[in-house]
N, C-alpha and C positions, 0 to 999 in steps of 0.2 A: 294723317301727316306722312311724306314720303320724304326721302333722302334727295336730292336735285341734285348737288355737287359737292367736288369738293375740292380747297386749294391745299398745296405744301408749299411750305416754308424752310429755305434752309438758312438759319441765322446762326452768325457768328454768336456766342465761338461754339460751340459746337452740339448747337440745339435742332429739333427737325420739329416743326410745328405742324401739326393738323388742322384745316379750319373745315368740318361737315356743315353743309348747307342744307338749309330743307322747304319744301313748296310752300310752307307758310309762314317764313319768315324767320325761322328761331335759328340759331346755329353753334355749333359747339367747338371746344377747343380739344386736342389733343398734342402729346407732345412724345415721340421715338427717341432713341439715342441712335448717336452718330458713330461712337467709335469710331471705327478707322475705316468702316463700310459706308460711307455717306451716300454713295450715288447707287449704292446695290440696296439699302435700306427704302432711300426714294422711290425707286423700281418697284419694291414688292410694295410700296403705302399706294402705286398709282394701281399694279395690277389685284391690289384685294378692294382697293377701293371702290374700284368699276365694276364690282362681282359685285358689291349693296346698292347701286343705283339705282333708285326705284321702292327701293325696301321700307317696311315701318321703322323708323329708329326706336322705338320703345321696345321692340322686341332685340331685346341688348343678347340675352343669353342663347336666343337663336339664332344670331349673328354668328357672332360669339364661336358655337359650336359648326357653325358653317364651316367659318375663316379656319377653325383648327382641325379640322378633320379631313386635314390630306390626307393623301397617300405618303407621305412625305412630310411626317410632319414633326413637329417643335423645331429648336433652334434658337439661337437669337436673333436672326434676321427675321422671321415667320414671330416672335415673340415680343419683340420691338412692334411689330408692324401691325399687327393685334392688338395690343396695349393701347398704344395711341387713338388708331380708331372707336376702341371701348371707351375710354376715356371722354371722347368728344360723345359716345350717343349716350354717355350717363350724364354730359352735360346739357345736354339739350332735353332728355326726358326732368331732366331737375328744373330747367332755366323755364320751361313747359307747365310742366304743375306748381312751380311757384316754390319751391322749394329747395335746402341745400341736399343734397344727394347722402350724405348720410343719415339724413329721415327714411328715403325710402332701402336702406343697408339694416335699420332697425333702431334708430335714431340714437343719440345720444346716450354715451355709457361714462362720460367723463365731464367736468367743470372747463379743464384747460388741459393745455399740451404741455411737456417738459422737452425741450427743447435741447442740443450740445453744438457747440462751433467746433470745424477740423480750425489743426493752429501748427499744420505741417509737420516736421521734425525725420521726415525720410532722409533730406541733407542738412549739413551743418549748418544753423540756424539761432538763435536766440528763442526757445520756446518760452522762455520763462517772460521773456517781452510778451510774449503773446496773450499768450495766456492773463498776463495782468490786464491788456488790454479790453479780453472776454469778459475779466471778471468786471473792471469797472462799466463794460455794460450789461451787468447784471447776471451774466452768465455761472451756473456755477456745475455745468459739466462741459468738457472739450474733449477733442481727442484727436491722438496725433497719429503719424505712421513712427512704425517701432524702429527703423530700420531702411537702408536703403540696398543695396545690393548685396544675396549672399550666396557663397558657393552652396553645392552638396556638403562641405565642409569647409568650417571657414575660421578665421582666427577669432579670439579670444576678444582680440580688442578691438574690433567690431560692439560685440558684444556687451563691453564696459561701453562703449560711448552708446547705445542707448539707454543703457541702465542708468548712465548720468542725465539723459537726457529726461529720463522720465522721474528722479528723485530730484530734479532741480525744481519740477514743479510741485512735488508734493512737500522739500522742506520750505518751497518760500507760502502754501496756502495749508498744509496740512490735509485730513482728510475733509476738509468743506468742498473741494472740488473733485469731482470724478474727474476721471481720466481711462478713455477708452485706447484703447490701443491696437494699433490696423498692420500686421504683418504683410494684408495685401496680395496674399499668395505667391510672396516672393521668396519667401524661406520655405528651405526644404524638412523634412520628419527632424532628421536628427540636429540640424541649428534650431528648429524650430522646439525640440523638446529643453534645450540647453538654456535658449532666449524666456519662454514661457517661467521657467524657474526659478531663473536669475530675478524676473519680473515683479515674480507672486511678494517677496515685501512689503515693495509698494502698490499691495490692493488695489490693481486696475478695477476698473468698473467693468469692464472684460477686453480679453483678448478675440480678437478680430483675424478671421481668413489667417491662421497661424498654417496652414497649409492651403496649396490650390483645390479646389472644389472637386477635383477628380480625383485627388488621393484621399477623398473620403473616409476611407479606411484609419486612414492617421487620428484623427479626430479624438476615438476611444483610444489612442495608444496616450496621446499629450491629455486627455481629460483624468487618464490615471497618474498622470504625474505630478497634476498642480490641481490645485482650488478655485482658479480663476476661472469664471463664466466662460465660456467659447461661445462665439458668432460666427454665424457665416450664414451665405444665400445669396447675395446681390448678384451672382451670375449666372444665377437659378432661374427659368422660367416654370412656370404652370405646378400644381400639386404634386404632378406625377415624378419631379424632379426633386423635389422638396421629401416626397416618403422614405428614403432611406434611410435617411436624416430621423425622422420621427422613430423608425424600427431599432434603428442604431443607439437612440439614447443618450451619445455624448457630446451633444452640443445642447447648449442653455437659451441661445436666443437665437431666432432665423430671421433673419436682413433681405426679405423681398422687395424688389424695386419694381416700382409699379410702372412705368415705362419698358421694362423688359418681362415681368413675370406671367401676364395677360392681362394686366390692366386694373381696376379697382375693386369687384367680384372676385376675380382671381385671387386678391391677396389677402381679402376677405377669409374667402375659404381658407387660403393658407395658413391665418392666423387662427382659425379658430380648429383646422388640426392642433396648431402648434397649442393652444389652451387643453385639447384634451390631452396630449402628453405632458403637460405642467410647464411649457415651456414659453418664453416672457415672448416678445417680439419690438424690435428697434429697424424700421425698414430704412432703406438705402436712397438717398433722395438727394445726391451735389450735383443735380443738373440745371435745368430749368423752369421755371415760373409757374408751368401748368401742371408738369412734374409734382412739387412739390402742393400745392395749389389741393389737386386729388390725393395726394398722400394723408393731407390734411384730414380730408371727406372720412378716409377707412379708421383714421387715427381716433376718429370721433366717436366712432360704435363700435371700438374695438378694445374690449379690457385686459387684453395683456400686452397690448403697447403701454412702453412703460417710458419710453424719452424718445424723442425726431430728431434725426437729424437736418439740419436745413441748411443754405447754399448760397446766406446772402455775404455778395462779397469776397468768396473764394472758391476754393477747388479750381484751379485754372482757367479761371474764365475771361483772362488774359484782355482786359481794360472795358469788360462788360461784366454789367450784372444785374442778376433777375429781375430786380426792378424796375429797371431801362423801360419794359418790355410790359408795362402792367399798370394801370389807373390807377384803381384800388388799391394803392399802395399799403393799406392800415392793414392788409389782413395777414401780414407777413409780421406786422410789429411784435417784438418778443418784450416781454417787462419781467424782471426776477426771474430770469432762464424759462420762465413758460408764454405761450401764446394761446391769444383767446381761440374758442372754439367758430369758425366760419359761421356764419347767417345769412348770406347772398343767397340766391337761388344757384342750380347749379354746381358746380366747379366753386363757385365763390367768388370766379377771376372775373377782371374787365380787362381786356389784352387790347393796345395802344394798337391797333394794325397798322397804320400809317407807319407808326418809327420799325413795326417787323417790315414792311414792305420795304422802305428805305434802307434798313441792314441787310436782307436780304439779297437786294442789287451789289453787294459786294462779292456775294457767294462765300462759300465754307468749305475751308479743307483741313481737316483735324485727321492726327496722326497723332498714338501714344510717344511719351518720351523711349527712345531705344538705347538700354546698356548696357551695357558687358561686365564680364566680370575680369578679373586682374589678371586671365591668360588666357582672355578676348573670346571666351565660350559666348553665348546669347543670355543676359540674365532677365527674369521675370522683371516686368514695371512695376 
């Protein structure tokens, strides 16, 4: 079997699809993020893609190692771009041997999936609407963003109003519902040490990116001030980015996104570092269909994933959603906050091409929300 082609797909809102094709008919799905680089992302999926023309697609990790060893290399562009096409040749060597792709990862380490819905709360909002509305579908963890804009230093009452925002939901369900909490890396060290404290009452299930992934270092300052789990990763690609993190010690769960981190292998590895430091894993997954689809696959043989995040129906997906986009719609269905373990060959996915083709002819332009803070500095999204 050889690679023959391949198409992209840029669909609204803000999905980039990969379909690899191959001489005997089999073909796989992958899916990049767009961020705010849509057309420089498409660029590198056409020029690494035309570097495996020709190639075996079962030989994934010598791809793999191909695609990553520039001279020049990680990033998120290079990381995205990778991800995606990994993605597709783990589907096609799975959709090939007749199998879901986490058999050949080491098969099965779990019954089902634990699942949590985001339910917003960066701006002023009714959370507690939401939230009820998760729980009556069975949901019984969510999680919101803590916060919406903060200086290096910032008022107080800030501060109270997400502390309201997040006891509204634990006095109207008590502790039956987790509640993760996503700072986003828009808070700095010192709101960020203030926020986290104020928090710790109401027993997040953990705090989320309490700082941006570059001040690293912060990490063990706010892990000595509070008892609440830290997370972070989803803008982390590959191991090498993830070790410091392991060295460092004070963070409780690493959030790799398998559209950016290298793809399903990659986060593999990453998880099973994150197991030999004791550390849980909840990966990063508000995009699209096939995204979440292979998150699925690692989630399966992977035993310190301990809850998914999943994408149906929000994160700004602005009057689409993942379903649109997908046959097989059952393999997404959640019942009492968990989802079954996939059994398809593959990916698991059956992706509707027609209705991608048809969205696609609209094209795609995504751009993060941009804002400021209250004396029009640049603030983090």
């Amino acid at each position: 079997m050889k690679i023959s082609d391949f198409i992209i797909y840029k669909v609204k809102p803000r999905w980039i699809f990969i379909k690899i094709n191959t001489d005997e008919g089999i073909s796989g799905w992958g899916e990049m993020v767009s961020g705010t680089k849509t057309e420089t992302v498409v660029a590198g999926a056409k020029e690494m893609g035309n570097r495996i023309i020709g190639e075996n697609p079962f030989e994934i990790e010598r791809i793999w190692q191909r695609l990553h060893r520039s001279f020049f290399r990680g990033g998120p562009i290079n990381g995205t771009v990778i991800s995606g096409i990994e993605m597709a040749l783990w589907d096609i060597k799975g959709k090939a041997l007749n199998v879901p792709v986490y058999e050949l990862l080491g098969g099965a380490a779990r019954d089902k999936l634990k699942v949590y819905s985001w339910i917003g709360g960066d701006r002023p909002s009714d959370v507690v609407k939401m939230a009820q509305e998760r729980w009556n579908k069975g949901f019984r963890a969510v999680k919101m963003n803590a916060t919406s804009e903060l200086h290096y230093i910032d008022s107080f009452e800030k501060v109270e109003a997400a502390i309201e925002r997040v006891a509204s939901i634990r006095e109207r369900f008590g502790n039956e519902m987790q509640i993760g909490i996503d700072f986003h890396g828009r808070v700095h060290k010192a709101m960020a040490k203030v926020l986290a404290k104020e928090l710790e009452p109401y027993h997040p299930m953990f705090i989320e990116e309490p700082v941006l992934p570059e001040n690293w270092e912060s990490f063990e300052t706010i892990a000595n001030e509070v008892s609440t789990p830290i997370a972070t990763g989803e803008r982390l690609y590959t191991r090498w980015e993830f070790k410091r993190l392991f060295d460092q010690g004070a963070v409780d769960i690493v959030q790799p996104d398998i559209s950016l981190c290298g793809g399903l292998l990659e986060e593999r590895k990453i998880a099973a570092m994150a197991e030999a430091y004791d550390m849980a894993v909840a990966p990063h997954a508000p995009y699209g269909p096939v995204a979440l689809a292979a998150t699925f696959q690692v989630d399966a043989c992977t035993p310190n994933v301990f809850i998914q995040e999943q994408s149906l129906g929000i994160h700004y997906n602005q009057g689409f959603d993942l379903l649109d986009f997908v046959k097989n719609k059952e393999i997404f269905q959640y019942k009492d906050s968990f989802v079954d373990i996939p059994d398809k060959p593959g990916l698991g996915i059956e992706m509707d091409e027609d209705k991608i083709k048809d969205v696609a002819q609209e094209g795609l332009v995504w751009t993060n929300p941009a804002w400021k803070n209250y004396d029009g500095t640049i603030a983090e999204w």
